[in-house]
N, C-alpha and C positions, 0 to 999 in steps of 0.2 A: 504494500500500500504506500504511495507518495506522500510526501509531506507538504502542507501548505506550500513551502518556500518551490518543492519541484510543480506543483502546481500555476505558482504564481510564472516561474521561469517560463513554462511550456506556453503559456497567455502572453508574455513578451517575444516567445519565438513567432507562434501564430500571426499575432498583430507585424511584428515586421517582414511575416512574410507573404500576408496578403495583403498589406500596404506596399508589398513589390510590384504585387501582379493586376492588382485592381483598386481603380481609385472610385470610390463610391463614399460620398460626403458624410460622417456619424454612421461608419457602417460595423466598425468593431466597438468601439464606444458602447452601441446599444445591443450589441452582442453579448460583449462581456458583464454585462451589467444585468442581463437579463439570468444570465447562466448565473452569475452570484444571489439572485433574487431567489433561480430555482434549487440551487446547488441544497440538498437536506443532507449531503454524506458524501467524502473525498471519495467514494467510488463513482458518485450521479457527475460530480464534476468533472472527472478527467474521463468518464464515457462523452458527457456532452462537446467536452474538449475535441476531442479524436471526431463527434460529428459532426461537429463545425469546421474542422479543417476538411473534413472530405467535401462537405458542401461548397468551402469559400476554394482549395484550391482548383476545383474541379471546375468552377463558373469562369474562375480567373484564365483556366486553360485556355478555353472558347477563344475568351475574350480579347485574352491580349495576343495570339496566335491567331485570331480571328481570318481562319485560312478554310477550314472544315468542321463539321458537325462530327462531332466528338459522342461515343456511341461505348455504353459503358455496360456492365452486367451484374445485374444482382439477382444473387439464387440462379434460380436456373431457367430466369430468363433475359434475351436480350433487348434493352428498353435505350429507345432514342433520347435524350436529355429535347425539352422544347426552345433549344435556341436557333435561331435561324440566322447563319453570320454570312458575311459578306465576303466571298473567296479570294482569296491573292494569287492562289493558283492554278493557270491558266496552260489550255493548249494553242499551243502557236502554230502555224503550219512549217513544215520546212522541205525546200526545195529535194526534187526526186532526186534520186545516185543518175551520174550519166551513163550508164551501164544497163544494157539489154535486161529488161524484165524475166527476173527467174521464181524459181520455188525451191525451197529446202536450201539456201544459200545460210552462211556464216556468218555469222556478226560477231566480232572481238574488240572490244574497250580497252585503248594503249595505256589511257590516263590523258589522253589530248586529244586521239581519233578514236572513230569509229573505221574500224577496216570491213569492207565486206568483200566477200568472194566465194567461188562455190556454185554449187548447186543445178538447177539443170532449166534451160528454156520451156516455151510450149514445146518444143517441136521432139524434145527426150533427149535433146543431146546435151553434155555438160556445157553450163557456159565458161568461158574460158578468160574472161576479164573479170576487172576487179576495182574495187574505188575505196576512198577513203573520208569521212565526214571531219574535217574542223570545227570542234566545238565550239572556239573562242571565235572564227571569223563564219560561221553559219555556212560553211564553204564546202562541193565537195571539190574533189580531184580523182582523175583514175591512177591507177597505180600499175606498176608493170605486170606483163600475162603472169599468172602463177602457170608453171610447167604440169603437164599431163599428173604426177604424179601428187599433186597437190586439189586437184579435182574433181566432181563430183560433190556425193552429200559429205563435205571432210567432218571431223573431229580437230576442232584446234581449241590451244592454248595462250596465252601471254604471257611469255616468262619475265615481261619487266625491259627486254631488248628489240626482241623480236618473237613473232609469231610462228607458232612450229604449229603446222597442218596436215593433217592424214588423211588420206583418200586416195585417188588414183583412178585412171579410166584406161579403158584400148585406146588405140591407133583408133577405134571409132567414133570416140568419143562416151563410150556408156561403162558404166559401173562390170567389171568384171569381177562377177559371185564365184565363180570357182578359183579364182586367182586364191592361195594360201600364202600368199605375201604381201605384208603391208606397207607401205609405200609412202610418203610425204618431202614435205619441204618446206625451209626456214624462211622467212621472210623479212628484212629490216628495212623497216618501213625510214628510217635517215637516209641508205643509201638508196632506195628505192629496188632493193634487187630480190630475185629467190636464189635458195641454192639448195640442191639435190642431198635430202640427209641416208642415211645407210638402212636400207631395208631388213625387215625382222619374217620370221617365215613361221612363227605363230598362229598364222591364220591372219585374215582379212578385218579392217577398222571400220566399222559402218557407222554413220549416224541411230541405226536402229538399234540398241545394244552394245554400243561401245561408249564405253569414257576416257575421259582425262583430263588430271588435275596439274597442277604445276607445286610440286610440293617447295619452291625457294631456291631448288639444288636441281631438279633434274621432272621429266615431266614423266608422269605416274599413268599408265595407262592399262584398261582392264578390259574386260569382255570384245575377245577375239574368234569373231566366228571362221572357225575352221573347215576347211574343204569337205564339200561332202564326201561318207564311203561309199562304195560302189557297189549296189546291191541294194542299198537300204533306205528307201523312202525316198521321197525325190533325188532324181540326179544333182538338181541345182538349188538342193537347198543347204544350207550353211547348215555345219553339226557343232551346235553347242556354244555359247558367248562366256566361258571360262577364265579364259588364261589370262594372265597381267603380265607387266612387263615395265620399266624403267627403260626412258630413253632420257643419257645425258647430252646435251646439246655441245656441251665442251668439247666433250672427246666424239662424238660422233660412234656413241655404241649402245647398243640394247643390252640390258642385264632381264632372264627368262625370272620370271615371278613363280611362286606357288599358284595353282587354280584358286580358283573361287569352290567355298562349299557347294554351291549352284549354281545354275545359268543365272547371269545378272540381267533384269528386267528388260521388253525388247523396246519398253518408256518408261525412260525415268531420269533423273538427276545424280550428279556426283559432285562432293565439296569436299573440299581441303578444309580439316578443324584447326590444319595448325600441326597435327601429331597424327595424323590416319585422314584415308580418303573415306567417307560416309557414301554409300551408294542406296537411294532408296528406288524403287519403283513400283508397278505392278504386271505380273508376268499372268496373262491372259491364259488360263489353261485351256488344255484342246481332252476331247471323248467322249464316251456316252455320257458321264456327267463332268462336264467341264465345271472347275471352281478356282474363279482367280484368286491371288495371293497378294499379299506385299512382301515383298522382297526388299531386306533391309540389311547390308553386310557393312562390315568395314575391314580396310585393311592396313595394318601397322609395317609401312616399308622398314622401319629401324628392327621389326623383331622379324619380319618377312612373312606376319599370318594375317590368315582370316578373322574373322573374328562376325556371328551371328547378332543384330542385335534384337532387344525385345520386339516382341509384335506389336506394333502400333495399335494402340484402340481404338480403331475405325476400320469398319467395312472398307475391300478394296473397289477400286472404282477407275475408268480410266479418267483421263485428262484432271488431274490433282496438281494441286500448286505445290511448287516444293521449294522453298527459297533459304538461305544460310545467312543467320544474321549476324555472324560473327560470335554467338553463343549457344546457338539452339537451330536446329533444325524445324522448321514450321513446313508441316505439311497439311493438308485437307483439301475442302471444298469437292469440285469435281462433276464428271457429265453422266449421267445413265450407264449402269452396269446392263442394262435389258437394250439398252441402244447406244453404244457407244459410239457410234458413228457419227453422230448428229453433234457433238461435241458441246453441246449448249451445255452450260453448269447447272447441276439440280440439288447441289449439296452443300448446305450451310457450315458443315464441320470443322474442327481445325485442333492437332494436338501437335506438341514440339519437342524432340529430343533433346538431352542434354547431353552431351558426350563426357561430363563429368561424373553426372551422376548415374549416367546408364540407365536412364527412365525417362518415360513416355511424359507429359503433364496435357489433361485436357485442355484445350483455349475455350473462350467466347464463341458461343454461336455467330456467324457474320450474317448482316440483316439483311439479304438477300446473296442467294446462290452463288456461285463462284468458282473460278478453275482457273489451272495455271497455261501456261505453253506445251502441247504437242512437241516441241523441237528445241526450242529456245530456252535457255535459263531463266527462270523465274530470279526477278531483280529486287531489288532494295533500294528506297529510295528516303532520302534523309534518315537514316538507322529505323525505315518501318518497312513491312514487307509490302508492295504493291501487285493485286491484284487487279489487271486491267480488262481480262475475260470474266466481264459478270452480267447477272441478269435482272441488272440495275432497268427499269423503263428511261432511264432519263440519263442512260449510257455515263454513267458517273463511275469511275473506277473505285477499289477500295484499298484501305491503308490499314497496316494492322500494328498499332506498338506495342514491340516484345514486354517494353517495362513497363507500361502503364497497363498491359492487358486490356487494350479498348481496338475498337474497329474505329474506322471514321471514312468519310466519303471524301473524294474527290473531284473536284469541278467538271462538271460538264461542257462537253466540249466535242465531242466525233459522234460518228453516226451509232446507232441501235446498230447496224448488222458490224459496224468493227471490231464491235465490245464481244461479240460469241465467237469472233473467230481466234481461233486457241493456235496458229500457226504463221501470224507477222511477227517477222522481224523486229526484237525489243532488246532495247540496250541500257542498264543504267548509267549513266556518270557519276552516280552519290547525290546529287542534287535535280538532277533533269532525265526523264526516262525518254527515250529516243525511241519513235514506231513508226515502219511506213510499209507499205504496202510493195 
């Protein structure tokens, strides 16, 4: 039990720190005067204490951030606070890449650019050009071809230098599935050049089940689909998305990795915590009773293992937001298990890992539906997770903060059909999320 005197202090912290955030004329004055009128016993007092600060600093958020409606939870449900603020932020247009309209293309954040490259025209063939977005001058520029072997749907990285990209196509231009060699190339976007890095014969790097991370040191990469055998199930389909592997850009060599416990998801995410790459996704099961899974591994390069993690508490589902905030893995939302094709989000849910503490924690319900990117990295934008696929009527994206545990909406701004589509191009800077069609 406090004494008077911690009493009195905790009234001096209050008062000066909603005199930071909100200036409203005799508004603690008749606060604190009210609460000593009602105070019958140091325990009514410092409960009323603690409910006055969630009230005062919670209005002061709105207020003085006056950017988004601020969207908080109590018990177990999710209730909009009734303020209605005037937003600061805003989508602007920004001019298209000068580069041939593709699908399934690359987007990597330098710290200054946006690089894009990759991916394939209407017509099926790769495209074979490449551009680069100026954040500071709203500018693009194309950048030099990326060579054949850098091609197609790639898998790339940012080591802080340059861009290291895996893929690879024929002399025709298309993705070669039975190819058991992975293929890529570095990129430094100062000199404007590529250059051919040393191939690994692990099996094939797809965007569909393959990742990689850049662990500081060397680029960390997993789920390699291997050659089909011959005899068994399709000729042309890739056997199993397994094996990992370490490519150091320095020396220009592959170090062979232990497997995965299991095929890594053929959609899903992978993040660098710092000390293990987190791979989450959901692996679609195929039979007479198919039952999809989540699929949630990591792996410790310094000890060279696997490592299972708990099952997430939430049904799996495709198209799920999966974004790393730098302490927690935040996963949910998501489109029809019964229809997943249609990729519209039907699912309010949302729980987040901690890789410290090896456990799941529920989040807030988010107040309307929601799912992440099909292809792309689900982003971060001012330390909150942003969901841009949702099934907002009024095409508002949503923002989730890890440490306030609240949803909040996003200004309105693109059309109804941008917001369901779960497969443009999205990039963040930290402060501005970049999307274009």
């Amino acid at each position: 039990m406090p004494s008077d005197l911690d009493i009195a202090g905790e009234l001096r912290s209050a008062t000066r720190l909603a005199t930071s955030l909100v200036d409203v004329p005799d508004l603690w004055p008749t606060v604190e005067r009210r609460i000593r009128q009602r105070a019958r016993s140091r325990r009514l007092v410092r409960l009323t204490v603690a409910a006055v600060l969630v009230v005062v600093v919670g209005t002061a958020l709105v207020l003085a951030r006056d950017d988004y409606r601020i969207l908080s939870k109590r018990s177990t449900q999710t209730e909009t606070q009734q303020v209605q603020p005037v937003s600061r932020q805003t989508w602007a247009s920004m001019a298209p890449p000068p580069i041939f309209p593709r699908t399934r293309s690359t987007v990597v954040w330098t710290g200054t650019d946006v690089i894009e490259l990759g991916g394939f025209r209407a017509t099926g063939e790769a495209a074979t050009d490449g551009a680069a977005f100026d954040v500071a001058t709203s500018t693009w520029r194309e950048i030099a071809a990326p060579p054949a072997a850098a091609l197609g749907a790639t898998v790339s990285v940012w080591t802080g230098q340059a861009v290291v990209a895996f893929g690879g196509v024929t002399a025709d231009g298309v993705v070669d599935t039975a190819s058991s060699l992975t293929t890529g190339a570095l990129y430094d976007p100062v000199a404007d050049s590529w250059e051919t890095i040393a191939t690994t014969d692990l099996g094939r790097v797809s965007s569909a089940g393959s990742y990689a991370v850049w662990t500081g040191h060397q680029v960390l990469v997993a789920g390699f689909q291997r050659p089909p055998v011959v005899g068994e199930e399709s000729p042309d389909a890739p056997k199993g998305s397994e094996g990992a592997a370490l490519y150091d850009p320095a020396r220009d060599r592959w170090t062979t990795l232990p497997d995965a416990p299991e095929p890594l998801p053929p959609s899903g995410d992978a993040f660098w915590t710092g000390r293990e790459m987190v791979v989450v996704g959901v692996d679609p099961a195929t039979g007479p009773e198919p039952r999809d899974h989540v699929v949630a591994l990591a792996f410790d390069p310094a000890a060279s293992t696997w490592r299972s993690l708990p099952t997430p508490p939430l049904d799996p589902r495709p198209g799920m937001l999966a974004a790393w905030t730098g302490d927690e893995v935040v996963l949910g939302g998501g489109a029809s298990a019964t229809d997943p094709t249609s990729g519209a989000p039907v699912h309010v849910d949302a729980v987040a890992y901690d890789p410290t503490t090896d456990a799941w924690r529920r989040l807030p319900d988010a107040p309307v539906p929601f799912g992440g990117s099909t292809r792309y990295a689900d982003v971060i934008l001012g330390g909150k997770v942003a969901a841009y696929v949702t099934a907002d009527p009024t095409a508002r994206p949503l923002l989730f903060s890890p440490k306030r545990n609240v949803w909040a909406f996003g200004p309105v701004g693109r059309s109804r059909g941008d917001t369901t589509r779960p497969d443009l191009p999205v990039v963040s800077t930290g402060d501005q999320i970049l999307l274009w069609v």
